[in-house]
C-alpha positions as CSV (number, residue, x, y, z in Angstrom):
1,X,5.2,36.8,-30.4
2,X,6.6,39.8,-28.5
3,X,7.9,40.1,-24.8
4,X,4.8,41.6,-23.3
5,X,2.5,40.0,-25.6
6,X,3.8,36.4,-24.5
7,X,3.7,37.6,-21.0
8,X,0.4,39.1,-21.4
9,X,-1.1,35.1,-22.9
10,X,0.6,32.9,-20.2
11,X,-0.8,35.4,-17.3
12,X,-3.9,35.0,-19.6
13,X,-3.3,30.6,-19.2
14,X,-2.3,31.3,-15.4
15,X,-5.4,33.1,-14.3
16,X,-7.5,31.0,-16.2
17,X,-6.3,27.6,-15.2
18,X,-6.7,28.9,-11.3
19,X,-9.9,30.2,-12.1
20,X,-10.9,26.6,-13.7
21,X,-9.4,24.8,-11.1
22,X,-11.0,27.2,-8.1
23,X,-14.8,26.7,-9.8
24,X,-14.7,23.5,-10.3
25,X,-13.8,22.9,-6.6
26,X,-16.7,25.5,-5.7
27,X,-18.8,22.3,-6.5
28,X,-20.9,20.7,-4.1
29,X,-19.1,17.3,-5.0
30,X,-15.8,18.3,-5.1
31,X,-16.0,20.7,-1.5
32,X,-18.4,19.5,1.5
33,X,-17.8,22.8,3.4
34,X,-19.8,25.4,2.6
35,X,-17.2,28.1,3.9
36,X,-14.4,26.7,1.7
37,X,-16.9,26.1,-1.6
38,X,-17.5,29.5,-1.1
39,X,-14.1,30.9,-1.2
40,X,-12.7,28.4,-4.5
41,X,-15.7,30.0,-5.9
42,X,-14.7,33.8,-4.7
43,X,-10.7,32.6,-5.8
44,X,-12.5,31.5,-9.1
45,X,-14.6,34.1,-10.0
46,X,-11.3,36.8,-9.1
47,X,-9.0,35.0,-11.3
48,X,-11.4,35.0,-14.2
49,X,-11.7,38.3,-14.2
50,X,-8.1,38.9,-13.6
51,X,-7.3,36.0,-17.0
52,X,-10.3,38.9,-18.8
53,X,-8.4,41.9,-17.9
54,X,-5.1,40.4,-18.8
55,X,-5.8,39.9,-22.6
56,X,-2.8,41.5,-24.6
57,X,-5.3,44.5,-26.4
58,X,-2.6,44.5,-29.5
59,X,-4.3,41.0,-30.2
60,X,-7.5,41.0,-28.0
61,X,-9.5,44.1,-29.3
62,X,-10.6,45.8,-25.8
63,X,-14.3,47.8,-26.2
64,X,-14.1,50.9,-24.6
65,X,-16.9,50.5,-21.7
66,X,-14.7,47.2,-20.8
67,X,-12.9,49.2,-17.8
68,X,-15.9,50.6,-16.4
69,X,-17.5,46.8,-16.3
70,X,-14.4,45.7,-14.6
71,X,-14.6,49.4,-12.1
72,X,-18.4,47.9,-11.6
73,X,-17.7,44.1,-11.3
74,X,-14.7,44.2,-9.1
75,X,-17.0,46.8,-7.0
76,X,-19.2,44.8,-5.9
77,X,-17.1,42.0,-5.2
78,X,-15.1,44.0,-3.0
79,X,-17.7,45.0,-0.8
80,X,-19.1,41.4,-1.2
81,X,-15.5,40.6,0.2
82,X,-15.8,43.5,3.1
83,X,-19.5,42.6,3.6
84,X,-18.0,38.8,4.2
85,X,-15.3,39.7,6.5
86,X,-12.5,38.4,3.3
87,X,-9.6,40.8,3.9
88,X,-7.7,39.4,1.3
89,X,-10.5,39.3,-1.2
90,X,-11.5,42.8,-0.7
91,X,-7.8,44.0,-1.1
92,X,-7.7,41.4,-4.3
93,X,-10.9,43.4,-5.6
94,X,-10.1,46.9,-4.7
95,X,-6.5,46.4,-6.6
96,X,-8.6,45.1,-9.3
97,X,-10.8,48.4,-9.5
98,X,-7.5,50.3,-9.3
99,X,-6.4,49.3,-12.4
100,X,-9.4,49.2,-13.9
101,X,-9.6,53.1,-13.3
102,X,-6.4,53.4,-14.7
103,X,-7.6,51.7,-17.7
104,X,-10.3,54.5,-18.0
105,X,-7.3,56.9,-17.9
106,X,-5.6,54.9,-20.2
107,X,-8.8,55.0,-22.8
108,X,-9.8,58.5,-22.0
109,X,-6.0,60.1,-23.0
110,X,-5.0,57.8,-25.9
111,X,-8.5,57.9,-27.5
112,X,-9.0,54.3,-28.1
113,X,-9.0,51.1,-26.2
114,X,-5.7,51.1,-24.1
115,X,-5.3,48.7,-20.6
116,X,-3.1,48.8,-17.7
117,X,-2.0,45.5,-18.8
118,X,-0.5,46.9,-21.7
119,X,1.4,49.9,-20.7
120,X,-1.0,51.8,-19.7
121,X,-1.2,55.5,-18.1
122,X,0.2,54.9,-14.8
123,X,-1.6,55.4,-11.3
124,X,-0.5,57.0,-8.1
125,X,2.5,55.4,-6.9
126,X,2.2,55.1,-3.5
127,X,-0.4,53.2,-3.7
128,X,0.8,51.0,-6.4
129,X,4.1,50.8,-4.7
130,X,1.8,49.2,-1.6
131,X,-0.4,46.6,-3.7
132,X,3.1,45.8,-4.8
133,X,4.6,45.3,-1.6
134,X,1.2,43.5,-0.1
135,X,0.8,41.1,-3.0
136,X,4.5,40.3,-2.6
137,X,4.3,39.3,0.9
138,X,1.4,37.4,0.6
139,X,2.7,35.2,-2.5
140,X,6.0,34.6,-0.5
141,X,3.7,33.6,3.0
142,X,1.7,31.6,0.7
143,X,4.3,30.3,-1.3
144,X,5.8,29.1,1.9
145,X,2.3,27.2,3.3
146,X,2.7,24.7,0.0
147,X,6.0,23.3,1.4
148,X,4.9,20.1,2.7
149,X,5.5,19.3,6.8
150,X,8.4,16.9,7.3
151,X,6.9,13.0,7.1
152,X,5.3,11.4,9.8
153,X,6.7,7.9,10.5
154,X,3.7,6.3,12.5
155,X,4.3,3.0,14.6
156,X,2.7,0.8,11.4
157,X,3.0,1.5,7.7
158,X,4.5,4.1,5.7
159,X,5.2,7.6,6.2
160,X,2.0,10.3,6.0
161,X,2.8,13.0,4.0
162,X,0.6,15.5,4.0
163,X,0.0,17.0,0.4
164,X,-0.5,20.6,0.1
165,X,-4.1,21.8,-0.9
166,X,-4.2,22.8,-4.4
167,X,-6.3,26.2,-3.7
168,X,-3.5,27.4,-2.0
169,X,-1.3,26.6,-5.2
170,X,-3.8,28.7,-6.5
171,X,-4.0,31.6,-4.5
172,X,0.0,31.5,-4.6
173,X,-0.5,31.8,-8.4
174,X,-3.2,34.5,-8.0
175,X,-0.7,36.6,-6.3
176,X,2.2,36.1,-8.5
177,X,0.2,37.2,-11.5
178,X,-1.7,40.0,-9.5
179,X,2.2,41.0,-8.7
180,X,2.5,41.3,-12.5
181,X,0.0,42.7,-13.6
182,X,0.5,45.8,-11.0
183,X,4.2,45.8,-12.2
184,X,2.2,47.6,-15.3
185,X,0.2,50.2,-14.0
């Protein structure tokens, strides 16, 4: 396999093992708060449809109307996300539409399928240049929330070490390959 192509599958295997992970925490069974089922499930469904947009298209064939169902998708989410008061999720989903309407540049001047994920057109680089920097920040401040506190050595027993929630790993992930895939656009 190629560079980009290999790149293009494991942020492909990333997305979609957070995406797994996030919806199967979504469950009633595996989440008792309402608030936090709801967000795995809002993580879940975002890195889905960030694994679906990442397919390498030299492999993947990508159909032509597939950037305007991501413009439309990621929409809506986003103002699900505003609507919610999820400042992090409407900035996820309006990055999402961003490339997605690069995509549509992409398709619209090469004349067949092309994808931001796969070198495509470009977009406006101050604004790229700011998703960059915000999804930077927030993998490093999240990155930095999954080092666990120093043990606590109560009177009886052994140490309590709190473990790190795995939805943060995930959203740490989610930013990393968000990162990447914005490196492309």
């Amino acid at each position: 396999m190629q560079g980009p192509t290999m790149a293009g599958w494991l942020l492909v295997a990333l997305c979609a093992a957070a995406s797994a992970y996030c919806l199967i925490r979504s469950r009633a069974g595996a989440e008792r708060d309402p608030a936090r089922r709801g967000q795995a499930r809002g993580e879940g469904l975002m890195a889905l449809g960030m694994a679906a947009m990442a397919l390498p298209a030299a492999v993947v064939p990508v159909p032509g109307w597939s950037a305007w169902a991501f413009v439309a998708a990621f929409g809506a989410t986003g103002l699900w996300a505003l609507a919610a008061r999820h400042p992090h999720h409407a900035v996820g989903s309006l990055a999402m539409v961003y490339m997605a309407l690069v995509m549509t540049t992409a398709q619209a001047g090469a004349g067949h399928a092309g994808h931001a994920a796969h070198g495509g057109a470009g977009g406006i680089p101050v604004l790229t240049g700011l998703l960059l920097a915000y999804f930077a920040v927030h993998a490093v401040a999240s990155g930095i929330r999954l080092i666990p506190a120093p043990a606590v050595v109560p009177a009886s027993g052994p140490p309590a070490v709190p473990r790190p929630e795995l939805l943060n790993a995930c959203r740490t992930a989610m930013s990393v390959g968000m990162f990447t895939m914005l490196l492309t656009v």
